[in-house]
C-alpha positions as CSV (number, residue, x, y, z in Angstrom):
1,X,0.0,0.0,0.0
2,X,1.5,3.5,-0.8
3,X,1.4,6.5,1.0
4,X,0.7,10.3,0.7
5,X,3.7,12.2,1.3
6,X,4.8,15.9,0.7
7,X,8.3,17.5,0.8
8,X,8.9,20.5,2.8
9,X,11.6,22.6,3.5
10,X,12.2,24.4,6.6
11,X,15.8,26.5,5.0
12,X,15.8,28.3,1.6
13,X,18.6,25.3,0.8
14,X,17.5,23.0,3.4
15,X,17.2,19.6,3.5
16,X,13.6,17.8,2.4
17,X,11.7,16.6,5.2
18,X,8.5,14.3,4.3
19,X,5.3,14.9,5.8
20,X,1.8,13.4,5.2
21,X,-0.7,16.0,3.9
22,X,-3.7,14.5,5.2
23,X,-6.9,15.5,3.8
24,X,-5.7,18.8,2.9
25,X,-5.5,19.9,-0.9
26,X,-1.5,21.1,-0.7
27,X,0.4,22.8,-4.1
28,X,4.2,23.8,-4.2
29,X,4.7,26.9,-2.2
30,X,2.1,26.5,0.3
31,X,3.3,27.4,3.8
32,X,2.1,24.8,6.2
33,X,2.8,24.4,9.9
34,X,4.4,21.0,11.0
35,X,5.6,18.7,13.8
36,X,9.1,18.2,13.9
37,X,11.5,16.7,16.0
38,X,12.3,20.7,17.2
39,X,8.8,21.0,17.7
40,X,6.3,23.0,15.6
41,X,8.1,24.6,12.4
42,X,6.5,26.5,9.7
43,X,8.0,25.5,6.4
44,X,7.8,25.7,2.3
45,X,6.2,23.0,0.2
46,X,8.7,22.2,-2.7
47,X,7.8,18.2,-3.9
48,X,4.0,18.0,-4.6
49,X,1.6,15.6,-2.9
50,X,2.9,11.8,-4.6
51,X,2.5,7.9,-3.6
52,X,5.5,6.7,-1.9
53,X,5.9,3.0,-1.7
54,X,5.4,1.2,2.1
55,X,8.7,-0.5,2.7
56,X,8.2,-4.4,3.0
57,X,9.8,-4.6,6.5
58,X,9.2,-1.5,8.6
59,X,12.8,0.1,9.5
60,X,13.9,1.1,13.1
61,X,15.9,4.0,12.1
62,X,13.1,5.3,9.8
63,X,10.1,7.2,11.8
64,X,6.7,7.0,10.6
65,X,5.7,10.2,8.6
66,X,4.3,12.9,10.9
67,X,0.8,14.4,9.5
68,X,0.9,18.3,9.4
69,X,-0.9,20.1,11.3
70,X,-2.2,22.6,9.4
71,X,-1.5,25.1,6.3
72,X,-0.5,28.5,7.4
73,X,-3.0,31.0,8.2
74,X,-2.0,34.9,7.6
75,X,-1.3,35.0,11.4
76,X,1.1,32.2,11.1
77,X,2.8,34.1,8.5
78,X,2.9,37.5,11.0
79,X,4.2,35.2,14.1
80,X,6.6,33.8,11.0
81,X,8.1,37.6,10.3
82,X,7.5,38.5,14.2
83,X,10.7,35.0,14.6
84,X,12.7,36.7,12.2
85,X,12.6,40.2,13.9
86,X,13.2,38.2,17.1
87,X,15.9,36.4,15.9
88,X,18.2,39.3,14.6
89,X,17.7,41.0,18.2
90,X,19.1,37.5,19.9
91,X,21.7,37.2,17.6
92,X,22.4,41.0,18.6
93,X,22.3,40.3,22.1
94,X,24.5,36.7,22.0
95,X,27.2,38.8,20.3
96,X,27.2,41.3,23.1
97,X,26.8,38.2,26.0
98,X,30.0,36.7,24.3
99,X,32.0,40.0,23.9
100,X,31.5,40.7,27.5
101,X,32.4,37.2,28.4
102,X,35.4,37.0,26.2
103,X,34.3,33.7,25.2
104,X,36.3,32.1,21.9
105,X,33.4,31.2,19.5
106,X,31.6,33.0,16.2
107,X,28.1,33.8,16.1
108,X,26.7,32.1,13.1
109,X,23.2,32.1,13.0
110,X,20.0,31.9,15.5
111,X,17.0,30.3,15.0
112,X,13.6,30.3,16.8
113,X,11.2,27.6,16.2
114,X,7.4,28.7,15.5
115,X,6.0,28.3,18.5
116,X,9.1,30.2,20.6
117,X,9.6,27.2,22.6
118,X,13.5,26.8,21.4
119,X,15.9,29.6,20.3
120,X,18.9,27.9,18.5
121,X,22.4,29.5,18.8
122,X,24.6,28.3,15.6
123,X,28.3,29.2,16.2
124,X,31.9,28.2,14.9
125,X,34.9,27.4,17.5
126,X,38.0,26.0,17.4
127,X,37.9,23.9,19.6
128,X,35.5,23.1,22.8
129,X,33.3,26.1,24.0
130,X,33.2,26.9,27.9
131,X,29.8,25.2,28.8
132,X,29.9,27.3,31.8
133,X,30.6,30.8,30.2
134,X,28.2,29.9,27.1
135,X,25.1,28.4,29.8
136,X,25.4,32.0,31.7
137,X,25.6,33.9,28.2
138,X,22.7,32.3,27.0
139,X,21.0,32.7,30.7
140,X,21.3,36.5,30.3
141,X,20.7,36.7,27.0
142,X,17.3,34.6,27.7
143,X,16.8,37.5,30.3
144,X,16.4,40.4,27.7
145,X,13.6,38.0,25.8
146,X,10.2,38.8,26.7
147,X,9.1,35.5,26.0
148,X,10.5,32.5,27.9
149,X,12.0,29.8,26.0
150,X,15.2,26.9,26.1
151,X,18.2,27.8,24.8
152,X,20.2,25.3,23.2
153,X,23.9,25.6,21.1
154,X,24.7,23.8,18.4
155,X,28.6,23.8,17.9
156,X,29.6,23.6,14.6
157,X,33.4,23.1,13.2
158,X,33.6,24.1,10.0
159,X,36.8,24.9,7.8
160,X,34.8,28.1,6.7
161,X,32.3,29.7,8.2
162,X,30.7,31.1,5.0
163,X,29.5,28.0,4.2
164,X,27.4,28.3,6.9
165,X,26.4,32.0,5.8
166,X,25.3,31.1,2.7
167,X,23.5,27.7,3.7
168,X,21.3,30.4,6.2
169,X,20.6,32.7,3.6
């Protein structure tokens, strides 16, 4: 038996995450609101609605398909542009936190999920971050938010940053 599957993408040149569309009628370039593994994301249709084989033997490693929840509404879209406002005042604020702290890493990126429930710091080290320094820049920087949410760090050693840049956009 096959099954209903779209491709979304969370990143202009992100990687294509399959989702079941459900009884919703979904084109390529609808927004639609999702269940990920990061919790709810908002993301771009890019593979339209298609049969995908069942495998014979179900797979461990390889999670059902999540349904979505929804397609975006024009408030999703505001609390969409609202994240991105939010994020470039974090990623302000994090490069203050680790000027002040002296701490050896580059600011890459931040990232806030669609419901504000993670904010993602992306950075670039040589070598191992102080977990201490980071946790208390993060902790102050979390202060300044007006809405609460968990901060989380994703180290990331790359041989050029830029990479990086342009995968964010």
């Amino acid at each position: 038996m096959a099954q209903t599957v779209i491709g979304v993408r969370f990143k202009k040149a992100g990687k294509i995450h399959f989702f079941d569309p459900g009884d919703d009628e979904i084109v390529v370039g609808d927004s639609v609101i999702v269940d990920t593994i990061r919790g709810l994301e908002c993301g771009t249709v890019v593979i339209a609605p298609r049969e995908m084989p069942e495998p014979e033997e179900p797979s461990p490693m390889k999670p059902e398909t999540r349904k979505i929840h929804r397609k975006a509404t024009r408030a999703d879209m505001a609390r969409v542009a609202l994240n991105k406002e939010n994020e470039k005042k974090a990623f302000e604020i994090c490069l203050q936190k680790i000027k002040d702290h002296d701490l050896p890493m580059k600011l890459i990126n931040v990232s806030y999920t669609f419901d504000v429930n993670k904010i993602i710091f992306y950075f670039t080290a040589d070598g191992r971050v102080d977990c201490i320094g980071f946790s208390y820049a993060n902790r102050t920087s979390a202060s300044r938010r007006s809405r609460r949410g968990k901060t989380f760090g994703r180290h990331r050693l790359l041989r050029s940053s830029s990479l990086l840049r342009d995968f964010f956009g």
